[in-house]
C-alpha positions as CSV (number, residue, x, y, z in Angstrom):
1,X,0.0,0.0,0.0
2,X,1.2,3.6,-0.9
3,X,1.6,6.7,1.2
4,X,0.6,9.8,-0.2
5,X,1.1,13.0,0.2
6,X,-1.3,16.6,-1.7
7,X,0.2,19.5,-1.6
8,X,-1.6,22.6,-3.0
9,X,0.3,26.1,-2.3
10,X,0.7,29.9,-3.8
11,X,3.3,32.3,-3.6
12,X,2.2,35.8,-4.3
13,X,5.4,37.6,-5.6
14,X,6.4,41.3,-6.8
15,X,8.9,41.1,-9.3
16,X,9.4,45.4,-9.3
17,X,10.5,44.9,-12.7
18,X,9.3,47.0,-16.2
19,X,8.5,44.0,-18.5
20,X,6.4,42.6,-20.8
21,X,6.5,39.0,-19.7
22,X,7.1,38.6,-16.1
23,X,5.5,35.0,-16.6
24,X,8.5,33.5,-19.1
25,X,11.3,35.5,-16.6
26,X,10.2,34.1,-13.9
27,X,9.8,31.1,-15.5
28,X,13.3,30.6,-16.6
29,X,14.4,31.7,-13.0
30,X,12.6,28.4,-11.0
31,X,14.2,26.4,-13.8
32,X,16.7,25.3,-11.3
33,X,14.5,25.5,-7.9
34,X,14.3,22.3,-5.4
35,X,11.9,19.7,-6.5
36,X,8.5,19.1,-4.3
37,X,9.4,15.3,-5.6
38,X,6.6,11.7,-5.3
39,X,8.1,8.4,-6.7
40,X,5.4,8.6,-9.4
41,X,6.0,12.0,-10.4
42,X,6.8,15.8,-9.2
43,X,4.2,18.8,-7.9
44,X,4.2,20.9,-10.6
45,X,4.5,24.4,-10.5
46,X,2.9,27.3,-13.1
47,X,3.4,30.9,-12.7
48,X,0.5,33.0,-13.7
49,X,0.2,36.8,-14.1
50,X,-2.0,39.3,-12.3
51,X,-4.7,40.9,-14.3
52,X,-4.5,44.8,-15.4
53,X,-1.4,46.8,-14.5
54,X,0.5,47.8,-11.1
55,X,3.3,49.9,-12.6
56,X,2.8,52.9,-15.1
57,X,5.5,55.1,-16.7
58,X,4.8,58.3,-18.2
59,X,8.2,58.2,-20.1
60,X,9.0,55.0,-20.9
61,X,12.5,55.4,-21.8
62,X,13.6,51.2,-22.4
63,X,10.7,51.3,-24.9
64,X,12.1,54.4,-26.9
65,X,13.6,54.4,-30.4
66,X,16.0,57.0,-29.5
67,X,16.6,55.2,-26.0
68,X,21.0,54.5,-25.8
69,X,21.1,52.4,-22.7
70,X,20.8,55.0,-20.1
71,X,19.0,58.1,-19.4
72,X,21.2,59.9,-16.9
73,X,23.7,62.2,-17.6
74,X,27.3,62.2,-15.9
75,X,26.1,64.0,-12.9
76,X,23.0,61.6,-12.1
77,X,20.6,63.9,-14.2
78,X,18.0,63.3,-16.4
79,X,19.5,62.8,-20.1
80,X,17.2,61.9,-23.1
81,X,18.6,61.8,-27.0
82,X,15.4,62.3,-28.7
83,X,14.0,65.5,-30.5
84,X,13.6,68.3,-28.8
85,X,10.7,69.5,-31.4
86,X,7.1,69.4,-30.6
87,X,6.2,66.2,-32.8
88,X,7.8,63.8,-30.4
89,X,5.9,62.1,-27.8
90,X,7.9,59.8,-25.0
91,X,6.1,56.4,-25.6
92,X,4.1,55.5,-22.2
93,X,3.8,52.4,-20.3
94,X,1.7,50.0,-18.2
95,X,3.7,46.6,-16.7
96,X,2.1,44.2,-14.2
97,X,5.2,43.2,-12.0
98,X,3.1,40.4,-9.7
99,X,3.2,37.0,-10.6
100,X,1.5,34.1,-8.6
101,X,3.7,30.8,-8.4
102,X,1.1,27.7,-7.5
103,X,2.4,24.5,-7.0
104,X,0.2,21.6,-6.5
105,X,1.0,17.8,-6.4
106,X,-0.5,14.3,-5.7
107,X,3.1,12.6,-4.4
108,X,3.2,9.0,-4.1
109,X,5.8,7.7,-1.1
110,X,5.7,10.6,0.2
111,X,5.4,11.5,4.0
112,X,4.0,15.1,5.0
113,X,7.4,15.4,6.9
114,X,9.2,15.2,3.7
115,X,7.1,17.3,1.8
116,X,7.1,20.0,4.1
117,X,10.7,19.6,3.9
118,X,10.5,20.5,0.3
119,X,8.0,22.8,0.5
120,X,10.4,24.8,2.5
121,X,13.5,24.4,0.6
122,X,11.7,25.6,-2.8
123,X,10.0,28.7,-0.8
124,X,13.9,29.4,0.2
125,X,14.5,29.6,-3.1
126,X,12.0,31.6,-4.5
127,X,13.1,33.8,-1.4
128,X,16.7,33.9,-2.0
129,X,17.4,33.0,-5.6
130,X,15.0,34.9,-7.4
131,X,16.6,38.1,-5.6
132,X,16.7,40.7,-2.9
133,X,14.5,43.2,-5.0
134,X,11.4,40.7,-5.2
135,X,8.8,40.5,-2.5
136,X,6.6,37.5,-1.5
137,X,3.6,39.7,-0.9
138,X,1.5,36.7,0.4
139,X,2.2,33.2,0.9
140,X,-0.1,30.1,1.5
141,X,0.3,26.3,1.7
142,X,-1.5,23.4,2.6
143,X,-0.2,19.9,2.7
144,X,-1.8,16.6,3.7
């Protein structure tokens, strides 16, 4: 007879970053998180994206056809290279920078003890790895 273990969890995160798909960089960046493992198979784990926007930029300099890398000038100022004549308009942006990481998983030989173990490890990770500038907003998990 098989032990089993069901772990269903979220992990509200603020990425602060300007870009148009938080889900894929975030994505790429729990490539190489912990496993939440089951001899049959692993939890998985999906990102999703908040609805609407968080972040809006009136001058959306990274977006800009005239934009050179940077927008300060040697003493810290402001510095843009477009057109200084009327017909230029900065392009404007809206970015939502909060992802939700679920994981959820029916693990087979699994004790709760070692889950949790898991569990922990991989919210470490999201913690640590993904970097100092995110923010776990909200964080839930239930395992039994």
């Amino acid at each position: 007879m098989s032990m089993w273990t069901h772990i269903v969890a979220s992990i509200d995160v603020d990425t602060f970053k300007e870009i148009n798909d938080p889900k894929s960089y975030v994505e790429e960046l729990l490539k190489n998180a912990p496993k939440i493992t089951g001899s049959e198979e692993d939890a998985e784990v999906f990102v999703n994206v908040l609805g609407g926007h968080n972040i809006f930029t009136s001058a959306d300099c990274a977006n800009c056809e005239y934009y050179g890398g940077r927008c300060e000038d040697d003493e810290g100022g402001f510095y843009c290279s477009a057109p200084e004549d009327k017909s230029f308009r900065c392009p404007t942006g809206e970015y939502q920078s909060r992802v939700v990481i679920t994981v959820i998983g029916d693990l087979r030989d699994r004790l709760i003890d070692q889950t949790q173990k898991e569990w922990k490890a991989f919210k470490k990770y999201v913690r640590k790895a993904i970097g100092q500038s995110y923010g776990i907003r909200n964080c839930s998990c239930q395992i039994k």
